[in-house]
C-alpha positions as CSV (number, residue, x, y, z in Angstrom):
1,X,235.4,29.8,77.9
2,X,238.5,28.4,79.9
3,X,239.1,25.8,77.3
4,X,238.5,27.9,74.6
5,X,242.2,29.1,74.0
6,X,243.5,25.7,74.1
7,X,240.9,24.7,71.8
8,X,241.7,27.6,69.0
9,X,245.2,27.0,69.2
10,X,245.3,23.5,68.0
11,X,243.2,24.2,65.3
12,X,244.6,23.9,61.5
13,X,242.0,24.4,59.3
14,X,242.6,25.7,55.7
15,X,240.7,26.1,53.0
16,X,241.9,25.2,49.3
17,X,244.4,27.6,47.8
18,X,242.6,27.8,44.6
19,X,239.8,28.8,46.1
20,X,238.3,32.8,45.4
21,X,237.9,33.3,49.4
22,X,240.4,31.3,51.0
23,X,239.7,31.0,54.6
24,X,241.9,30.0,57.9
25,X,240.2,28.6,61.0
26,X,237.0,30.6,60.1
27,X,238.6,33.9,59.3
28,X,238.5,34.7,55.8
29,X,241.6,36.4,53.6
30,X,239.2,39.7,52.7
31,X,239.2,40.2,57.2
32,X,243.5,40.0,56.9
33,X,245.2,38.1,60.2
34,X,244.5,41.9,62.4
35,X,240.9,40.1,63.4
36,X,242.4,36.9,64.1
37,X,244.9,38.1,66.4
38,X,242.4,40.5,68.2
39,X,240.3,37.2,68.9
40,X,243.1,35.3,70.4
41,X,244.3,38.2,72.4
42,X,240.6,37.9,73.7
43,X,240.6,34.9,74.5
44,X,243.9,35.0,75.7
45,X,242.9,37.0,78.6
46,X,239.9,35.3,79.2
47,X,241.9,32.3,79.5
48,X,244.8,33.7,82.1
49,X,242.3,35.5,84.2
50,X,240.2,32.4,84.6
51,X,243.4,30.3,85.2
52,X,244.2,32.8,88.2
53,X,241.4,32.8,89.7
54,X,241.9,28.9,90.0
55,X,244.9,29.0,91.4
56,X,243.0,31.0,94.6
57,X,241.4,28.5,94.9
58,X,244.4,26.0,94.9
59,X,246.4,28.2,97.5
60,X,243.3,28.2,100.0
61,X,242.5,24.2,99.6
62,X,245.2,22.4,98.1
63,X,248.2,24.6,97.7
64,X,250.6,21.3,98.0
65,X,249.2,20.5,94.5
66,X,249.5,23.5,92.7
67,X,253.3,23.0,91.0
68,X,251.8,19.5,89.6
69,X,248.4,21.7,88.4
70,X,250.2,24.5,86.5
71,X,252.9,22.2,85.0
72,X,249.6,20.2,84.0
73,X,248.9,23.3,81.5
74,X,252.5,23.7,80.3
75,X,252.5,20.2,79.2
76,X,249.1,21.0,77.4
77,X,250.4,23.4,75.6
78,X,253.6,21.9,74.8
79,X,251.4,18.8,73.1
80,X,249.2,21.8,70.9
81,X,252.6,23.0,69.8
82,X,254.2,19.5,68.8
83,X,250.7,18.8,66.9
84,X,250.6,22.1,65.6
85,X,254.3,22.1,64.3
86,X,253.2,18.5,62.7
87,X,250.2,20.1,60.9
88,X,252.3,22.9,59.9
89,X,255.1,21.2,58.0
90,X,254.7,23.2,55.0
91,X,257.2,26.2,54.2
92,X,255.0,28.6,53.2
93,X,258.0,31.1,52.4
94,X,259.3,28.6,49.6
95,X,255.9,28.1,48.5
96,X,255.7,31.7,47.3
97,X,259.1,31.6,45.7
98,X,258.1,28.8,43.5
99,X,254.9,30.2,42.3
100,X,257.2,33.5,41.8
101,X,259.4,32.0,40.0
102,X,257.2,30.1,37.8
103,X,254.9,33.2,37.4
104,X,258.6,35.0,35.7
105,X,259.4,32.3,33.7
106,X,255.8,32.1,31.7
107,X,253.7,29.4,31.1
108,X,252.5,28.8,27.5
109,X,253.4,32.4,27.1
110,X,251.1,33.9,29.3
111,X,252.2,37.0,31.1
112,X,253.0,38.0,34.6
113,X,250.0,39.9,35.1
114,X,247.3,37.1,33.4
115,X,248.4,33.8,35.3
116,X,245.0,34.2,37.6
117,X,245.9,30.8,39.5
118,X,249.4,31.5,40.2
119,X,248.7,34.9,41.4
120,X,245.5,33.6,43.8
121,X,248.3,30.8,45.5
122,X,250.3,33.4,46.1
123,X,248.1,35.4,47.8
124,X,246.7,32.4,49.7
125,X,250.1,31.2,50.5
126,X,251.1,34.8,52.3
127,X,247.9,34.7,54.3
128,X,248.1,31.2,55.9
129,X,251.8,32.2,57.2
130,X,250.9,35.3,58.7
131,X,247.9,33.4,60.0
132,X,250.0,30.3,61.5
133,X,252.3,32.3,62.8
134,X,250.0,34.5,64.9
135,X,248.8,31.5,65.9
136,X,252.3,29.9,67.0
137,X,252.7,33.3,69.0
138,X,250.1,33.2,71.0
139,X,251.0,29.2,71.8
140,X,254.6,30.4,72.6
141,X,253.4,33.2,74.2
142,X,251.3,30.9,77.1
143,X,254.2,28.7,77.2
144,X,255.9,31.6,78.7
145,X,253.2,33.0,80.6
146,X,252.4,29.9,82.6
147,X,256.6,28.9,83.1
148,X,256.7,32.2,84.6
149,X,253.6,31.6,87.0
150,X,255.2,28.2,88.1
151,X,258.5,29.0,89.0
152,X,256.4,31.7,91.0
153,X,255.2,28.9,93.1
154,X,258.0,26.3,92.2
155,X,261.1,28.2,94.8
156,X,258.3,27.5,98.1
157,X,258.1,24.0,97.8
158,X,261.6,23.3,96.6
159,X,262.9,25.6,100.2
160,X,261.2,23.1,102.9
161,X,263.3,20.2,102.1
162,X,266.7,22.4,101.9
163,X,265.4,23.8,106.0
164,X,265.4,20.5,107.2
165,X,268.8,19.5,105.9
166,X,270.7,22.5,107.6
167,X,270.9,21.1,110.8
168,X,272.4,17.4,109.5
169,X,274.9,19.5,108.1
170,X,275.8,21.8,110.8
171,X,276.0,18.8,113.4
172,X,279.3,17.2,111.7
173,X,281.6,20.4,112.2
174,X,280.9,20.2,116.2
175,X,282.3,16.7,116.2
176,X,285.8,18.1,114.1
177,X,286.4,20.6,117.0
178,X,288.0,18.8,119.3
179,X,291.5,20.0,119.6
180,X,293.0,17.1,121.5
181,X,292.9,14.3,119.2
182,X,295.3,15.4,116.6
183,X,297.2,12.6,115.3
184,X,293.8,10.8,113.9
185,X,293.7,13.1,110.5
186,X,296.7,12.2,110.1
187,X,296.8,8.7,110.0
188,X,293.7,9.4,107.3
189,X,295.3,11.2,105.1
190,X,297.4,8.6,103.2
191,X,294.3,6.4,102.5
192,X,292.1,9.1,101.8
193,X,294.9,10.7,99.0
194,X,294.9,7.6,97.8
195,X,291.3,7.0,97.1
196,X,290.2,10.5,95.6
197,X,293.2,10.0,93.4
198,X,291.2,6.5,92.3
199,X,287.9,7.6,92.0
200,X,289.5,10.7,90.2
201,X,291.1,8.9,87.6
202,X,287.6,6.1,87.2
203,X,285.5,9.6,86.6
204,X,288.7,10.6,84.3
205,X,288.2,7.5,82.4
206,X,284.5,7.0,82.6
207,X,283.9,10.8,81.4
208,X,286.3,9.7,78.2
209,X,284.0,6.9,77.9
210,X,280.5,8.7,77.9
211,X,282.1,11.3,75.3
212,X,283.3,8.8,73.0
213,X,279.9,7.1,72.8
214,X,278.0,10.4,72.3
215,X,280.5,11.2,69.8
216,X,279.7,8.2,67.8
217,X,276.0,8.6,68.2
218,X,276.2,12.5,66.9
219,X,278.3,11.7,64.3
220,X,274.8,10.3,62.5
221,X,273.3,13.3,63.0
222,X,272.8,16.8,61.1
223,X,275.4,19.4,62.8
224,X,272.4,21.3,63.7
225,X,269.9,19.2,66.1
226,X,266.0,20.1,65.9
227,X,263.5,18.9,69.3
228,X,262.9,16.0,66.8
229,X,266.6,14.9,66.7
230,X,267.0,15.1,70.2
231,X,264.1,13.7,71.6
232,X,265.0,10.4,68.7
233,X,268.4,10.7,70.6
234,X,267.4,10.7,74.0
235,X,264.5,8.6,73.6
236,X,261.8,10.7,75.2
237,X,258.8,13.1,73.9
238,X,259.7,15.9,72.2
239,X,258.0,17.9,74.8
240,X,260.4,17.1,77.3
241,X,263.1,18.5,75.2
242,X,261.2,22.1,74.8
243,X,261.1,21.5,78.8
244,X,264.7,20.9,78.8
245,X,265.2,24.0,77.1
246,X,262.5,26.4,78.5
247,X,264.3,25.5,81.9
248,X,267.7,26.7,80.5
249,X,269.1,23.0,80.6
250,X,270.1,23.4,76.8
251,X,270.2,26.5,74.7
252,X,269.1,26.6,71.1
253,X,271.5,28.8,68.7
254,X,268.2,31.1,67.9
255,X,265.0,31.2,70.1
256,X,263.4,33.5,67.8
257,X,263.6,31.2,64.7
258,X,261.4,27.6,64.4
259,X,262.1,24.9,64.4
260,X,265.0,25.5,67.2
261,X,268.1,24.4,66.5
262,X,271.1,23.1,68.8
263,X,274.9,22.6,68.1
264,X,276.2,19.5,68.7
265,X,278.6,21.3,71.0
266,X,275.7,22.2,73.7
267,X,274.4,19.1,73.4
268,X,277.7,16.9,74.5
269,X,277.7,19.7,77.0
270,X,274.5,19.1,78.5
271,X,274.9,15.2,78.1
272,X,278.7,15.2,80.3
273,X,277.1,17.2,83.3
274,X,274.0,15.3,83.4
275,X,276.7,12.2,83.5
276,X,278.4,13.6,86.2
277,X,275.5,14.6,88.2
């Protein structure tokens, strides 16, 4: 059953819209999207309990491993929700509008009430978004669950390296504290003004540089950037931008609202630190 979650969520199949019983991944339109999300809240559970019971086991035997075996499962579910968002490309709400829209204008002078067809899309239409949107809940909703479990586990192996450093750094004042010596700073000074005021004005200049090439590389580009923009941009998967911004590296102008969306503004933002870093 462990699989079983990952295996509903990437599902996408639906049946014809002109069909009497239209159907969604095996739930039919007569049993509404209430059964369908009591399933996947089942399975749901099923899933997370199992998946803690693993990580026991990791802590006991292999606990070095266990940040690389949870961000194995993030990255799963990142991939179901790029496919699913592919499979998904239809807008369901504009869907309905047409049909509505077509229903009030007449066809052949038939009336609101008597276009059968029209009427049945409709009705098909509504239920596959509230069925693809419980779906792309519950995939948002283990995206969630399983960040929070590895930044659990994330802060105790990032600490041991930042130990061993503390006594590297607390070596160099001891060597500063002799008194006698005092004419050696400055001597330094001059040279060492002279320098930061270089290297200052090459990050100056560099910085100027990076911003007028991002600039012209935006300036293709929609103002509003989806994951798909970016990752074309930056030339990775577009699962590593939904990392990017489930870790708070860039921040989408609405999380509740797919596909997210990111100002141009956050984006030069992001790209300058990560220059200067």
């Amino acid at each position: 059953m462990n699989s079983n979650l990952e295996l509903e969520l990437r599902r996408f199949e639906t049946s014809n819209p002109n069909d009497d019983n239209h159907s969604y991944n095996g739930f039919k339109s007569s049993e509404g999207s209430g059964s369908f999300e009591i399933y996947l809240e089942k399975l749901y559970h099923i899933y997370f309990d199992n998946f803690r019971e693993e990580i026991k086991s990791f802590m006991i035997v292999k606990s070095e491993l266990l940040p690389n075996f949870i961000q194995s499962k993030i990255d799963i579910f990142d991939n179901i929700k790029v496919d699913f968002n592919f499979k998904n490309y239809l807008d369901w709400d504009e869907l309905i509008q047409a049909n509505v829209r077509e229903m009030r204008m007449g066809n052949n002078n038939k009336s609101f009430l008597n276009n059968k067809s029209l009427r049945n899309e409709i009705g098909t239409f509504t239920f596959f978004r509230q069925m693809t949107g419980t779906q792309l809940y519950y995939i948002d909703k283990a995206i969630d669950e399983l960040t929070t479990i590895y930044n659990t586990y994330k802060p105790q192996i990032q600490t041991q390296p930042q130990i061993q450093t503390q006594p590297q750094i607390q070596t160099q004042p001891q060597i500063q504290t002799q008194p006698q010596i005092q004419t050696q700073p400055q001597i330094q000074i001059e040279p060492q003004t002279q320098t930061q005021t270089q290297t200052q004005t090459q990050t100056i200049t560099t910085e100027e540089n990076n911003k007028e090439e991002w600039d012209n590389l935006l300036k293709d580009n929609p103002d509003l950037l989806t994951t798909l923009h970016l990752a074309e941009i930056f030339k990775v998967k577009e699962t590593t931008i939904t990392r990017w911004q489930r870790e708070g590296f860039i921040t989408p102008i609405d999380k509740s609202k797919r596909p997210l969306r990111f100002t141009k503004d956050e984006i030069k933002r992001y790209i300058l630190k990560r220059k200067r870093e």
